[in-house]
C-alpha positions in Angstrom: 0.0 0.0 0.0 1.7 3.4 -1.6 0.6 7.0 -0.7 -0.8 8.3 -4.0 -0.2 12.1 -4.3 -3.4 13.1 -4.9 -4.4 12.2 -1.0 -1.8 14.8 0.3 -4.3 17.2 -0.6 -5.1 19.3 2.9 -2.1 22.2 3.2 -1.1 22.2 6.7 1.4 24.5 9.1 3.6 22.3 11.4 4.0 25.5 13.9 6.3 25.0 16.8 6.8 26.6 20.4 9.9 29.4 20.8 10.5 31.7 23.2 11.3 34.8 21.9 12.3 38.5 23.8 9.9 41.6 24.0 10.7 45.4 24.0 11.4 45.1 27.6 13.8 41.7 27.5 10.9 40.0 28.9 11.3 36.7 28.0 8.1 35.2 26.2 6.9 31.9 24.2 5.2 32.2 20.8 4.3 29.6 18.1 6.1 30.0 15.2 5.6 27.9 11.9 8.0 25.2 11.4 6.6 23.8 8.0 4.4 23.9 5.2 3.2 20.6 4.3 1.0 18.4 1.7 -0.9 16.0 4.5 -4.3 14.2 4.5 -6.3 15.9 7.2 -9.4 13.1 8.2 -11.4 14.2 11.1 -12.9 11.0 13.1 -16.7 9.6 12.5 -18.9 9.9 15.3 -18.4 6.5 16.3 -14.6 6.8 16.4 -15.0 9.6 18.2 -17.3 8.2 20.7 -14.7 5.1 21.1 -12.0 7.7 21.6 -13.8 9.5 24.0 -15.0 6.6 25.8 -11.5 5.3 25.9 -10.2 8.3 27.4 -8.1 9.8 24.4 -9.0 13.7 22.9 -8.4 12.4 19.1 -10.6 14.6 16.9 -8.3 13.8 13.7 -5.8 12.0 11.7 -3.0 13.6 9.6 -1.0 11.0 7.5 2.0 12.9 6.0 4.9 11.5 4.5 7.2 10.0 6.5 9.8 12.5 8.6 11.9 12.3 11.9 11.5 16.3 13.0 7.9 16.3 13.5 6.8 15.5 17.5 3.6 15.9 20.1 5.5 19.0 20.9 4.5 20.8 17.9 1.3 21.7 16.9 -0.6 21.7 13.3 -2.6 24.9 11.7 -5.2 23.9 9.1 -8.1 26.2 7.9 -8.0 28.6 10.9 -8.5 25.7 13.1 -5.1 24.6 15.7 -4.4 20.9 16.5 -2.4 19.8 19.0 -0.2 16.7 18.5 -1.3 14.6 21.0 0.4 10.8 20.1 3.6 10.2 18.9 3.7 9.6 14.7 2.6 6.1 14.1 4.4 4.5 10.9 2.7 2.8 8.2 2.0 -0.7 8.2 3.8 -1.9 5.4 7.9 -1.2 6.1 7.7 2.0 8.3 9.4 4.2 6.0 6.6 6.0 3.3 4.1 7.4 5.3 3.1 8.6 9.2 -0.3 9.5 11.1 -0.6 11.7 13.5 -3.6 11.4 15.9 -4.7 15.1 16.6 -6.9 16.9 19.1 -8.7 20.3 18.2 -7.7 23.0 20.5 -10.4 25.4 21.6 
């Protein structure tokens, strides 16, 4: 099982946590982006979602990307004005590990 191009469809921003310096020297953290990348964005069926819940996990959504090692549950993704956080480490696909990864994803309010 290959990733076909046309599923990396969903632009997405890989943002990540800095701390950066105000007018004052006050030190201060702000999300920068990290990335711009070609993902498959699927947010969970009401049944999955249920499960989730009911299993105690946050998961709203999948993002499968293609397969990287900078990318953790540190970070957070940007899609369509919503924010995601990262909230499982990447899973690798089931065939040899090294083509794809899925993210599980929680919608922040």
């Amino acid at each position: 099982m290959t990733l076909q191009a046309g599923e990396l469809r969903h632009r997405v921003a890989i943002q990540q946590k800095t701390k950066t310096y105000d007018k004052y020297n006050y030190e201060t953290e702000a999300w920068v982006e990290y990335k711009k990348l070609w993902s498959k964005l699927e947010f969970l069926s009401v049944k999955d979602s249920i499960n989730a819940k009911a299993a105690g996990s946050e998961t709203t959504a999948r993002l499968k990307l293609r397969k990287r090692d900078d990318i953790n549950t540190t970070m957070r993704v940007l899609y369509d004005g919503q924010i995601f956080q990262i909230v499982s480490p990447p899973k690798p696909d089931n065939e040899n590990g090294r083509i794809y990864m899925t993210l599980e994803l929680s919608l922040v309010e």
